[in-house]
C-alpha positions in Angstrom: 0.0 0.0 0.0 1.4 3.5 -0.9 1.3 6.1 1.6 -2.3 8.3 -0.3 -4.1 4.8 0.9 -3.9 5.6 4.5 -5.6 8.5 6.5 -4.1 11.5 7.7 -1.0 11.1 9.5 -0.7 7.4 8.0 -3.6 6.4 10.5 -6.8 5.6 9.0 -10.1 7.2 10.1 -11.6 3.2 10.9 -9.4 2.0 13.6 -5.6 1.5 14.6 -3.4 1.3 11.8 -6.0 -0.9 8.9 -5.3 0.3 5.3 -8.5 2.0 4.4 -9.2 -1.1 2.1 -11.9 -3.2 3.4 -12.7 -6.7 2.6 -12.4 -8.1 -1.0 -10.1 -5.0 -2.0 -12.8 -2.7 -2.3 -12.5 0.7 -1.0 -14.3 1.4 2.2 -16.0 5.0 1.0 -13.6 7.4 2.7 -11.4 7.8 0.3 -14.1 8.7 -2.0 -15.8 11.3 0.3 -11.7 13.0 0.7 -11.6 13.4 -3.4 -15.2 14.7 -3.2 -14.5 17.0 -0.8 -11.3 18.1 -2.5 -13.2 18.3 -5.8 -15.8 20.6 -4.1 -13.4 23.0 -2.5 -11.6 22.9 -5.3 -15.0 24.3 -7.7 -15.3 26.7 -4.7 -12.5 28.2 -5.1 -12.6 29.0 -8.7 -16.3 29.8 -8.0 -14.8 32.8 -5.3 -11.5 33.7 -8.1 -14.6 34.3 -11.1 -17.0 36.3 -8.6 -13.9 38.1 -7.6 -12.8 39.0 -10.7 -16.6 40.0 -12.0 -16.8 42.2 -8.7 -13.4 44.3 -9.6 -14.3 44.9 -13.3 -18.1 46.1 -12.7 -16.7 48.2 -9.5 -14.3 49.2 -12.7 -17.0 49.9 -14.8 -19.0 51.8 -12.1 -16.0 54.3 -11.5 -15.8 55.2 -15.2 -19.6 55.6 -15.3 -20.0 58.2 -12.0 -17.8 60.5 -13.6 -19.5 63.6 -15.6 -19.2 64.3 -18.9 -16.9 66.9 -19.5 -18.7 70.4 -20.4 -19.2 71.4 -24.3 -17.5 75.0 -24.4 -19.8 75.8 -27.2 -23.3 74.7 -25.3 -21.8 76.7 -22.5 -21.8 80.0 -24.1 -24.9 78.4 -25.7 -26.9 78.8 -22.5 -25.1 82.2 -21.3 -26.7 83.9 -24.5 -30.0 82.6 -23.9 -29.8 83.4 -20.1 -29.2 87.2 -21.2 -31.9 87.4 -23.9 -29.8 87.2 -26.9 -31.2 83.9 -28.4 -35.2 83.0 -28.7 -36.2 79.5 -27.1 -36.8 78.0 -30.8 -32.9 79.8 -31.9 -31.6 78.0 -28.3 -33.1 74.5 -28.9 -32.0 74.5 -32.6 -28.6 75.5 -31.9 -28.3 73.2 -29.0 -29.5 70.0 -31.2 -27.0 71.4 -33.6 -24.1 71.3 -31.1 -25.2 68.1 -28.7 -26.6 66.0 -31.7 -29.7 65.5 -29.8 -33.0 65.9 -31.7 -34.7 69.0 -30.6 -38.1 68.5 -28.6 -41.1 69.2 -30.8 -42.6 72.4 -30.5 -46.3 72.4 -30.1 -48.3 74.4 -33.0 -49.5 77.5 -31.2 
């Protein structure tokens, strides 16, 4: 018997010293339950490294996102004109569809 065949320590988890081979040569069911469990914390640990890994990128992602846009000059002094009069509402919303290249809102018939 090699020394993987025995428990921990070279003692078996039946009693004394017995190789963890029972009668007939079969294996006694410990053995099995030890690569089960070393399968399972094995899947667990890859399980913890993906979710890991999934949790830094969207945290990541999340940064990048809270950050404002950075400020169009041009809209800027787009908005200062019409805040002093300069510009009519119709003028300011064309203009600003113009310089955003966002369709401007319709304008009711009056």
């Amino acid at each position: 018997m090699g020394p993987g065949s025995r428990g921990f320590g070279g003692f078996s988890a039946l009693s004394g010293n017995a190789p963890l081979v029972g009668r007939g040569g079969y294996d006694t069911g410990v053995s099995v339950l030890a690569i089960c469990l070393r399968f399972l914390i094995w899947v667990l640990v890859i399980v913890a490294i993906v979710w890991l890994v999934r949790l830094l990128i969207g945290a990541m992602k999340g940064r990048r996102a809270l950050a404002p846009p950075l400020p169009n000059p041009a809209v800027a002094e787009l908005e200062m004109m019409y805040a002093r009069g300069e510009v009519t509402r119709i003028d300011y919303l064309t203009r600003r569809a113009d310089l955003s290249g966002v369709p401007p809102p319709v304008i009711p018939a009056s």
